[in-house]
VOPAGU-2260 file (C-alpha; in pm, 1 decimal, decimal comma):
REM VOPAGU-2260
SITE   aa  ch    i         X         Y         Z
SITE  UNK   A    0       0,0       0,0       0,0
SITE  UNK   A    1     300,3     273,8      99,5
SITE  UNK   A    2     448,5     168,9    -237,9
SITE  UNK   A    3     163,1     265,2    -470,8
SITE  UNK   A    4      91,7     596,6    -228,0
SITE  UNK   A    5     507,4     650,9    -260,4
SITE  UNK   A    6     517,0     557,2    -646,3
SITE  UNK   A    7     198,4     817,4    -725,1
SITE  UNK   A    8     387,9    1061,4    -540,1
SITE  UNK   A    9     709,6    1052,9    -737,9
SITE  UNK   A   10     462,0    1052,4   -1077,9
SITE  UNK   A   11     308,4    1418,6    -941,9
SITE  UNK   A   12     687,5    1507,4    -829,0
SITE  UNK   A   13     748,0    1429,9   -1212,5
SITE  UNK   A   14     429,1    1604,0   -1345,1
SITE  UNK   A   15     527,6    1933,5   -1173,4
SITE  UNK   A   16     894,9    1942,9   -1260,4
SITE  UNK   A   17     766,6    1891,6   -1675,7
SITE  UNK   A   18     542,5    2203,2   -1582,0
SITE  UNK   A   19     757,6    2450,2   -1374,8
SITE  UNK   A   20    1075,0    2347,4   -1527,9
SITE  UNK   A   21     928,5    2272,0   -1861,9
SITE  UNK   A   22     833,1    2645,2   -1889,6
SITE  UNK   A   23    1166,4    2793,3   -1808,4
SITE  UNK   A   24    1287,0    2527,5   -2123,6
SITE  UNK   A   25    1086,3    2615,2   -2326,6
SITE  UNK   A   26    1179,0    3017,1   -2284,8
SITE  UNK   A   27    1512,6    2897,6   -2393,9
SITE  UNK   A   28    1334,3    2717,7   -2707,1
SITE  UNK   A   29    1213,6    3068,9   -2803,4
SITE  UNK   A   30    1541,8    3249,5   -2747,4
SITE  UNK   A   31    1699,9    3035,7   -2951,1
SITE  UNK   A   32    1421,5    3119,9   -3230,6
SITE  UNK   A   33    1419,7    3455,1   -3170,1
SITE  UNK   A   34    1689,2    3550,6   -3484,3
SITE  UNK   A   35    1970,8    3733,7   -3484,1
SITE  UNK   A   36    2088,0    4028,4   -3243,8
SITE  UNK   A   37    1858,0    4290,1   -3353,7
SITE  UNK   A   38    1522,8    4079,6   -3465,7
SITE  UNK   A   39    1568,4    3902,3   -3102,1
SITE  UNK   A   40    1659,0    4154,6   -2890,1
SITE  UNK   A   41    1329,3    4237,9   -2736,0
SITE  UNK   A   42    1183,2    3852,7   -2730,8
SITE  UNK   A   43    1514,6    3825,8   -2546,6
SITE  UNK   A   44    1508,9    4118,5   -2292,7
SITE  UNK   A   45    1158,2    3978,0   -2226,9
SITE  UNK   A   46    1268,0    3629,1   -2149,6
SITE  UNK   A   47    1590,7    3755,9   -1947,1
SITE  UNK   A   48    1310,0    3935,2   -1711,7
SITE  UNK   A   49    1060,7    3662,3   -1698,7
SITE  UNK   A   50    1322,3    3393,0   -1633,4
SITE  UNK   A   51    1555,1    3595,8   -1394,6
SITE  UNK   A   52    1347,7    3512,9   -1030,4
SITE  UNK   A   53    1221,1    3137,7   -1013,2
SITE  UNK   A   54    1481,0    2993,7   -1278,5
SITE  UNK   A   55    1665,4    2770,1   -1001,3
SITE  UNK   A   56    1399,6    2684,7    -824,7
SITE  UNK   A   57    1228,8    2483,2   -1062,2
SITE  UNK   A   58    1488,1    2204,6   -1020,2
SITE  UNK   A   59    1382,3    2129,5    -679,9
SITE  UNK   A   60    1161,8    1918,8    -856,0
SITE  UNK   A   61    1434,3    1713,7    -985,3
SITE  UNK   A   62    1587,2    1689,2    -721,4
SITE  UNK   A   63    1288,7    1543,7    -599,0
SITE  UNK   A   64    1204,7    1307,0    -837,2
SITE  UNK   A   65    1528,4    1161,2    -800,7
SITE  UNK   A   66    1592,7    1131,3    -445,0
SITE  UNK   A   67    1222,3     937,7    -402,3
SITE  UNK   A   68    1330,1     680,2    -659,0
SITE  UNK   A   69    1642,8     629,2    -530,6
SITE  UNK   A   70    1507,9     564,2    -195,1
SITE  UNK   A   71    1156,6     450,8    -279,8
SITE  UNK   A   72    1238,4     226,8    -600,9
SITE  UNK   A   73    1640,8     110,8    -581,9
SITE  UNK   A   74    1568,2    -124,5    -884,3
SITE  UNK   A   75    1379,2     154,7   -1097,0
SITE  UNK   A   76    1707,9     371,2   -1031,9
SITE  UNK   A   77    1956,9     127,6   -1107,7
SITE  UNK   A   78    1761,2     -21,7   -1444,0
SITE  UNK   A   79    1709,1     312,1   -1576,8
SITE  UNK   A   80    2055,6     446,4   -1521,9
SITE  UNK   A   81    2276,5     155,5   -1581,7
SITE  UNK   A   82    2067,0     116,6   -1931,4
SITE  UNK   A   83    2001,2     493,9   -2009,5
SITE  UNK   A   84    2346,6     638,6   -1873,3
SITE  UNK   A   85    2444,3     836,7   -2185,8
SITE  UNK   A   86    2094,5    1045,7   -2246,1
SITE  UNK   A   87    2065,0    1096,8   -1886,3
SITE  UNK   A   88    2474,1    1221,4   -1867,5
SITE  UNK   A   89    2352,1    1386,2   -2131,4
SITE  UNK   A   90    2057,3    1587,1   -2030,5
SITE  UNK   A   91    2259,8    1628,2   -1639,6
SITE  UNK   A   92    2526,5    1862,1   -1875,2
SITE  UNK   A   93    2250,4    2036,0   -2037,8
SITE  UNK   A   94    2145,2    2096,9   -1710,8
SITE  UNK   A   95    2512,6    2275,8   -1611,3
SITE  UNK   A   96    2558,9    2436,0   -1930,6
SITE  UNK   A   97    2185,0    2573,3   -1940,5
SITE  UNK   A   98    2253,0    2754,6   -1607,5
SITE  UNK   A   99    2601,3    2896,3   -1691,1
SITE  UNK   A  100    2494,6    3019,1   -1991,9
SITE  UNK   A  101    2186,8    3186,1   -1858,4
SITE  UNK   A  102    2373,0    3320,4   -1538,2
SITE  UNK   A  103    2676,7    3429,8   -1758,8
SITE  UNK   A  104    2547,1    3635,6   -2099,5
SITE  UNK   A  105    2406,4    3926,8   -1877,5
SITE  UNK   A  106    2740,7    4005,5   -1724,2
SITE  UNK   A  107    2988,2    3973,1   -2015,7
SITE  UNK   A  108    3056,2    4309,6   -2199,6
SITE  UNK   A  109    3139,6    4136,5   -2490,2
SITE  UNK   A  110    2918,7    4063,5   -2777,4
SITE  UNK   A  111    3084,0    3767,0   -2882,1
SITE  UNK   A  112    3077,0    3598,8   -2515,8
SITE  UNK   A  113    2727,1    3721,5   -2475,6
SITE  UNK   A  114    2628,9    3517,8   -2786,5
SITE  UNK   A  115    2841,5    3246,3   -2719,1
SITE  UNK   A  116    2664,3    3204,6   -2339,3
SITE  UNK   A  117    2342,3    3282,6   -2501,5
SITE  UNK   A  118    2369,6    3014,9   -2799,6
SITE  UNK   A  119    2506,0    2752,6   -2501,8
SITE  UNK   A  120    2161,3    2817,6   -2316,6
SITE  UNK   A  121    1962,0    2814,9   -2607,7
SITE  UNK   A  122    2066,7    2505,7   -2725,8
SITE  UNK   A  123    2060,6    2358,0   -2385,8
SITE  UNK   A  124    1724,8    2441,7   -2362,0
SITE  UNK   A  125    1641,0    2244,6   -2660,1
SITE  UNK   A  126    1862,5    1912,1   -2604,0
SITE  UNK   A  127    1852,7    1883,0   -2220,1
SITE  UNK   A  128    1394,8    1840,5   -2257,5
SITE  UNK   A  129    1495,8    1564,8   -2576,3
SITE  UNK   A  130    1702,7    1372,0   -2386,9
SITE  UNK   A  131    1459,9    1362,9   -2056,2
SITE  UNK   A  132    1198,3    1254,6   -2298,1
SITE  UNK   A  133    1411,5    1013,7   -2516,1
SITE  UNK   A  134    1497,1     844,9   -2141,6
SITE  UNK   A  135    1082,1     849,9   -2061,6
SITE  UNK   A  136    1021,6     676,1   -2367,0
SITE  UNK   A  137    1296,3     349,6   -2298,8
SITE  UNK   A  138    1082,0     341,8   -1977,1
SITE  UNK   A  139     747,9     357,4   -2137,5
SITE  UNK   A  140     844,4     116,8   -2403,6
SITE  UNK   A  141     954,1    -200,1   -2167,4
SITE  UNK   A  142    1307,0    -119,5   -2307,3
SITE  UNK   A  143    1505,1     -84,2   -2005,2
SITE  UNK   A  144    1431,1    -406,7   -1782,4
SITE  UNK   A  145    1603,9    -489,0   -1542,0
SITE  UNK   A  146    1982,8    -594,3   -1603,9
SITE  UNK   A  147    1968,7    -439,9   -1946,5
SITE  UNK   A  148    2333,0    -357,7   -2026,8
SITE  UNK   A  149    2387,3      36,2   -2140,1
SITE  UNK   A  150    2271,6      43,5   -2526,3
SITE  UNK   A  151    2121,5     312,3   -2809,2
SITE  UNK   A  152    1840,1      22,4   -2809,8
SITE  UNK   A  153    1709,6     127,9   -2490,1
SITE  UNK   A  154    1637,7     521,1   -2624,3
SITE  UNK   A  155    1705,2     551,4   -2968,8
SITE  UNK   A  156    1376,8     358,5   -3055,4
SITE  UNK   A  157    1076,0     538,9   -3216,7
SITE  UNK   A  158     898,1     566,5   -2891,5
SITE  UNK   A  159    1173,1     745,7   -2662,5
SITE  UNK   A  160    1262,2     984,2   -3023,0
SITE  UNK   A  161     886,5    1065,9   -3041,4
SITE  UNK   A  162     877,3    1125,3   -2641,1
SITE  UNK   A  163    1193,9    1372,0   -2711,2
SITE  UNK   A  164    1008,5    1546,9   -2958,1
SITE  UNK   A  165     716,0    1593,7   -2761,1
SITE  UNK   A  166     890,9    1726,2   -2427,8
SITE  UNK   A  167    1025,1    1970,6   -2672,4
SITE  UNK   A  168     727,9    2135,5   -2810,8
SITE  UNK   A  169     511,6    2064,8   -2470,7
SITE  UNK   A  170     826,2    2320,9   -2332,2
SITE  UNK   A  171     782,7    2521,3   -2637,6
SITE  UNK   A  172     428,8    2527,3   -2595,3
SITE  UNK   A  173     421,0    2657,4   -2196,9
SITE  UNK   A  174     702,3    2872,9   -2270,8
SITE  UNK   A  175     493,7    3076,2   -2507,3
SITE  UNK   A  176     195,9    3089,0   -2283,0
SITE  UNK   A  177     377,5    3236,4   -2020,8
SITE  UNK   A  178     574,9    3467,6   -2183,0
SITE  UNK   A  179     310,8    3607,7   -2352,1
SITE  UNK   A  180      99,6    3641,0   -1970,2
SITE  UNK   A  181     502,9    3813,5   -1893,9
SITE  UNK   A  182     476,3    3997,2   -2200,5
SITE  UNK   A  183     149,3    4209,9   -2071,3
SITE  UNK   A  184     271,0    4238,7   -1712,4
SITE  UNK   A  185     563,3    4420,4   -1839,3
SITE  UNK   A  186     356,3    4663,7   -2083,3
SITE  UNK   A  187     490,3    4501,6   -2437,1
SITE  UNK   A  188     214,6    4442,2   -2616,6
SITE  UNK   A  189     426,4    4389,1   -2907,6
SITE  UNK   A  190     527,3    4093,6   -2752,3
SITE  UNK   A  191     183,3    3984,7   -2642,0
SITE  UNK   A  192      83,6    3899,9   -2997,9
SITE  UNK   A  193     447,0    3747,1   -3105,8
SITE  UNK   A  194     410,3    3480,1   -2793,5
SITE  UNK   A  195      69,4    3379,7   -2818,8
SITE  UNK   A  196     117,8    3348,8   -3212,4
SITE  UNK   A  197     371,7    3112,4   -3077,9
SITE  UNK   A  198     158,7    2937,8   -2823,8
SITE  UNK   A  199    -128,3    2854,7   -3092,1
SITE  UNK   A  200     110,6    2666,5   -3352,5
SITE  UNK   A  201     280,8    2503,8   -3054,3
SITE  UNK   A  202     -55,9    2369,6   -2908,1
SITE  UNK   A  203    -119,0    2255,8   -3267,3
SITE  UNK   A  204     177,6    2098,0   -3281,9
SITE  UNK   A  205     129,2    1906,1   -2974,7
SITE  UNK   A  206    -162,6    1777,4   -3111,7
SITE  UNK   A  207     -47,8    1612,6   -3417,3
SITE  UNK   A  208     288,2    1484,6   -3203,1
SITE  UNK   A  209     -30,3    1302,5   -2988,6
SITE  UNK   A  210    -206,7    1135,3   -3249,2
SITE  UNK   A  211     134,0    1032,3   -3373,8
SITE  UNK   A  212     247,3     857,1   -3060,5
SITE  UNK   A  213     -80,0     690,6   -3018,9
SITE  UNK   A  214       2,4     538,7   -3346,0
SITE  UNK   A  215     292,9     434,8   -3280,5
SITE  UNK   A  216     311,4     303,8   -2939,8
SITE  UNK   A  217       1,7      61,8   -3068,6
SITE  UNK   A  218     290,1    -118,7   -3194,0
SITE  UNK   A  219     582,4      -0,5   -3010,2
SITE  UNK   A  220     464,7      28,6   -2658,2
SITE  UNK   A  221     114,4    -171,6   -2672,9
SITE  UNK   A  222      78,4    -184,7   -2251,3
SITE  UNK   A  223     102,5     215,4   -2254,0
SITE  UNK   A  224    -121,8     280,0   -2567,8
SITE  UNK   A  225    -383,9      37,7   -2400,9
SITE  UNK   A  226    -376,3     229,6   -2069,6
SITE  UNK   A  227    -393,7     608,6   -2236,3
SITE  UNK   A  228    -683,7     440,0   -2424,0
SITE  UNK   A  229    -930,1     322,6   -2185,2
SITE  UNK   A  230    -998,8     376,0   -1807,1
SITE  UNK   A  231    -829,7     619,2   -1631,2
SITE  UNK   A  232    -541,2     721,0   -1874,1
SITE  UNK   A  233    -843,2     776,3   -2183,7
SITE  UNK   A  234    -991,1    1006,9   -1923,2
SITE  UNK   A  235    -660,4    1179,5   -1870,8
SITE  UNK   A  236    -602,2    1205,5   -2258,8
SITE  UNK   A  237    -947,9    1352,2   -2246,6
SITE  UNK   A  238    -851,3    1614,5   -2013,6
SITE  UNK   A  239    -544,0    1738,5   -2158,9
SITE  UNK   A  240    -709,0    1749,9   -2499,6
SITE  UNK   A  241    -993,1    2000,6   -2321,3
SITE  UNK   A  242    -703,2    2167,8   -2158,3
SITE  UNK   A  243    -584,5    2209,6   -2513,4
SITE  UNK   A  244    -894,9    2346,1   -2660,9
SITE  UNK   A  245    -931,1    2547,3   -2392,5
SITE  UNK   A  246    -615,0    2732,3   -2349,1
SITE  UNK   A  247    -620,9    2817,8   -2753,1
SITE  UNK   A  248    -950,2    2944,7   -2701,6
SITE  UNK   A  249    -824,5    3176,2   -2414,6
SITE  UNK   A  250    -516,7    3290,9   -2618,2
SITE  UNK   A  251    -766,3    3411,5   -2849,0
SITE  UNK   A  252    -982,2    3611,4   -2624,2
SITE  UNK   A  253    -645,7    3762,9   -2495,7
SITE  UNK   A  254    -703,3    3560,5   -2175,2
SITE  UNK   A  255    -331,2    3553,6   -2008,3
SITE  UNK   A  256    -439,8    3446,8   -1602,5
SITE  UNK   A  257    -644,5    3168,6   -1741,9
SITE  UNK   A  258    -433,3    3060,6   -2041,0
SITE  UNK   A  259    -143,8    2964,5   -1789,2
SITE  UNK   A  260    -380,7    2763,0   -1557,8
SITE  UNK   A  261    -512,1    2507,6   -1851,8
SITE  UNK   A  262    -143,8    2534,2   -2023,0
SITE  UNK   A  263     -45,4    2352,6   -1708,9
SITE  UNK   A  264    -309,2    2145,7   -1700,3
SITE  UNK   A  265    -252,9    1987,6   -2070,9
SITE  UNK   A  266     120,2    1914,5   -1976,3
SITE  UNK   A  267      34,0    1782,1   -1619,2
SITE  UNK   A  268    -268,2    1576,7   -1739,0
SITE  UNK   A  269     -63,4    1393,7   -2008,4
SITE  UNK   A  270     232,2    1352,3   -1750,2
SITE  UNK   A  271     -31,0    1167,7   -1516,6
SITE  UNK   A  272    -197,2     991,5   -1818,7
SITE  UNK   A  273     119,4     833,7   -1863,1
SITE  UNK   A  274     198,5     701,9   -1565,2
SITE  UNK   A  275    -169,8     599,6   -1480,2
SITE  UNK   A  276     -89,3     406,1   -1808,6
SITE  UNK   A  277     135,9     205,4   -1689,5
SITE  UNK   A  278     -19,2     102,9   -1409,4
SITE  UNK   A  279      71,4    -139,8   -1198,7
SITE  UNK   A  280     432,4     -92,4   -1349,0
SITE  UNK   A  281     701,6      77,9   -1299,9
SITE  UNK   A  282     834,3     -50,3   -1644,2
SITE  UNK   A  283     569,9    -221,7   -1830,7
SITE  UNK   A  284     584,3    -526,4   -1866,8
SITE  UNK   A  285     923,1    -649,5   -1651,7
SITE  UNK   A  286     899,5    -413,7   -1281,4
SITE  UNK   A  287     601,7    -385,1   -1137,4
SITE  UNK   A  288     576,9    -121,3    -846,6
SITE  UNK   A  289     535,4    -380,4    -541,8
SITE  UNK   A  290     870,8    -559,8    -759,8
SITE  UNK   A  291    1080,0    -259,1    -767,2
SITE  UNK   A  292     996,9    -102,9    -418,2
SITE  UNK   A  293    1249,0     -30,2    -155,9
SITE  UNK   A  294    1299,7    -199,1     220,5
SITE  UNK   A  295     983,8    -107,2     409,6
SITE  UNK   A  296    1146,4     121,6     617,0
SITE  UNK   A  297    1240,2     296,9     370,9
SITE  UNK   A  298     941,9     343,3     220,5
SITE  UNK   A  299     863,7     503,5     552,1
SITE  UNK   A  300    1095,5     704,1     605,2
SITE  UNK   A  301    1022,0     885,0     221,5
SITE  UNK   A  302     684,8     899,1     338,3
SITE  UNK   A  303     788,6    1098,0     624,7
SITE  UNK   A  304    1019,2    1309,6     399,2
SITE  UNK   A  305     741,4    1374,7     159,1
SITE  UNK   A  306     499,5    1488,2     420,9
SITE  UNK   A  307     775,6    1712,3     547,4
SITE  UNK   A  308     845,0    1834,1     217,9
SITE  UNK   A  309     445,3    1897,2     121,4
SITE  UNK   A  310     473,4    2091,6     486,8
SITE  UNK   A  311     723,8    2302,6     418,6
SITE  UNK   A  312     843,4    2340,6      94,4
SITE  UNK   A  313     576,5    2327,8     -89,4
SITE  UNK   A  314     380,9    2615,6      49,7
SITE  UNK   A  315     731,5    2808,3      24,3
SITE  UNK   A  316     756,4    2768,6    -356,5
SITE  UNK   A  317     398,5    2803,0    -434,3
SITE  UNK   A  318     457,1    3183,6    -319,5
SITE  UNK   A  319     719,3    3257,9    -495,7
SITE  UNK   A  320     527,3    3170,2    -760,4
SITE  UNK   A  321     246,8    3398,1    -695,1
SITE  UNK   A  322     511,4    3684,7    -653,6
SITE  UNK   A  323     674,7    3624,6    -952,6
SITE  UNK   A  324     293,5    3613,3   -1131,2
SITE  UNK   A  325     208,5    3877,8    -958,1
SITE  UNK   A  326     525,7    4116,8   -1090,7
SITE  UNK   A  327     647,2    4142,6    -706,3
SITE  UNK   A  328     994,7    4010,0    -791,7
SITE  UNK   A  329    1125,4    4258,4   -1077,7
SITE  UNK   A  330    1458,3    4398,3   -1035,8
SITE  UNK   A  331    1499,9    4751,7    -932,3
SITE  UNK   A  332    1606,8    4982,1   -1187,5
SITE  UNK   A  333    1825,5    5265,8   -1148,1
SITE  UNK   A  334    1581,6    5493,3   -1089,5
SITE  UNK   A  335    1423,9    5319,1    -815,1
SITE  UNK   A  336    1776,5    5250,0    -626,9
SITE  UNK   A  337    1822,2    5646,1    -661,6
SITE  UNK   A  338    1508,3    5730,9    -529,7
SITE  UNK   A  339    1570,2    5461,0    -171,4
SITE  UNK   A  340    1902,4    5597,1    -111,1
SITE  UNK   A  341    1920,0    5742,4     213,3
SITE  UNK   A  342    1997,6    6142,8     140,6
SITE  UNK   A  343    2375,4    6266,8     200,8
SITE  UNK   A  344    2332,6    6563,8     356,1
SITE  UNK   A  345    2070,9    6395,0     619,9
SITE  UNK   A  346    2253,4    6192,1     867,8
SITE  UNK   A  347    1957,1    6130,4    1085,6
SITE  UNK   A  348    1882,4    5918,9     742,3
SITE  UNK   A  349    2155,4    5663,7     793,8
SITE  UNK   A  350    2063,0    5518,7    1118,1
């Protein structure tokens, strides 16, 4: 019983990190779109302001997902990182370079290191999601049982390429709904029309990428295409279609507050669809989740953790979200540091 509660928990751990950090990838989708220097400049400056407060955070849900199967599900860990080593190494220096680059193009005074950290989180952005997805779809597949040596077999299969492709333009797809929600917060309205633009071919996108990998995990991954099409996964495949409808029916009607909620709500209904999918496996066909479960008092103890974590963490990020929605975490300009300095001439004003 602490197994399945443990094993839904790390699929919502999952869920969230494709949302919050799934935006924040697919911002660095768009800036590597933009064009060059001039053409991008403002798309850019928009996504530099937008990113700037909860970038880092987002990866507590990593962090997350990792540590609770690790503890929770020993075999899951080892079978899906002794057979999927190279896209997850792969992704993990995405990760590293994504941040440098972000962190380090705003400082440099020269143009050619500020392109060269911009094109290293750009691209980043774009390979770090593919491989993630590439490693989702070995999982989803029944590719990587357990003691499955290290091979291209395991991820380079059309499942785990179509899976890439889809965390891609899912990132795409949120990045553009938020940016364009950033866009009016921050009085561009220029920028308004350019991201949702964005956001409607992205959501169509996302469509056609669906139908596609219902067609082909018929073949390729036939216990996952029968769970996203009946019972609970259908219902979930339902949902994020709605979602889907929805939010391009909101970007329409210039609807930013709203757009964001059912943007989220496609990515994290398809997320959960999956996983409902696979029920009761970890890695369909070969792990179930009673199979690949940890020591019992381990299982405990992550419990613990998780309720801990739910406590206090949760409510902690879930406000700096609303500050950062709510425009309470822009840098100060210049004018505004000028205008809080204590006056000179006023020593009364420095104590």
């Amino acid at each position: 019983m602490i197994a399945d509660v443990i094993a839904v928990v790390l699929l919502l751990a999952v869920a969230a990190y494709a949302c919050a950090g799934g935006t924040d990838y697919g911002a660095g989708f768009w800036d590597l779109t933009a064009g060059g220097a001039r053409r991008g400049a403002r798309p850019r400056w928009l996504i530099d302001h937008a990113m700037a407060p909860v970038w880092e955070v987002n990866n507590v849900w990593l962090v997350f997902v990792f540590v609770i199967m690790w503890t929770g599900f020993p075999a899951l860990f080892q079978t899906v990182f002794s057979a999927m080593w190279l896209p997850l190494a792969l992704a993990a220096i995405g990760l590293v370079l994504r941040g440098a680059g972000f962190a380090l193009r705003k400082p440099i005074r020269r143009i050619a290191g500020r392109r060269l950290y911009g094109a290293v989180f750009a691209l980043s952005s774009l390979l770090t999601p593919f491989f993630l997805g590439a490693a989702v779809g070995g999982i989803a597949s029944g590719r990587a049982v357990p003691g499955t040596e290290a091979s291209a077999h395991a991820w380079a299969n059309p499942t785990s390429i179509l899976f890439g492709l889809i965390a891609i333009v899912a990132t795409a797809f949120l990045g553009a709904v938020f940016l364009a929600g950033d866009a009016a917060r921050y009085g561009a309205p220029d920028l308004v029309g350019y991201f949702r633009r964005r956001a409607l071919g992205s959501v169509v996108a996302l469509a056609v990428l669906a139908a596609v990998m219902l067609t082909v995990t018929r073949s390729d991954a036939p216990h996952v295409w029968h769970g996203l099409t009946h019972g609970v996964g259908l219902g979930l495949v339902i949902l994020a279609g709605v979602c889907s409808l929805a939010t391009g029916w909101l970007l329409l009607r210039r609807s930013g507050v709203w757009s964001r909620v059912t943007a989220v709500g496609v990515v994290a209904a398809a997320v959960i669809a999956w996983g409902a999918a696979q029920r009761p496996y970890l890695i369909p066909t070969s792990l179930t989740v009673a199979e690949g479960a940890g020591d019992p008092g381990s299982l405990r103890w992550t419990g613990l953790v998780t309720l801990v974590a739910v406590v206090l963490v949760c409510p902690a990020v879930a406000f700096l979200y609303w500050l950062d929605t709510h425009g309470e975490l822009e840098p100060l300009s210049d004018t505004d540091l000028r205008r809080t300095e204590p006056a000179r001439d006023d020593p009364t004003e420095l104590n």
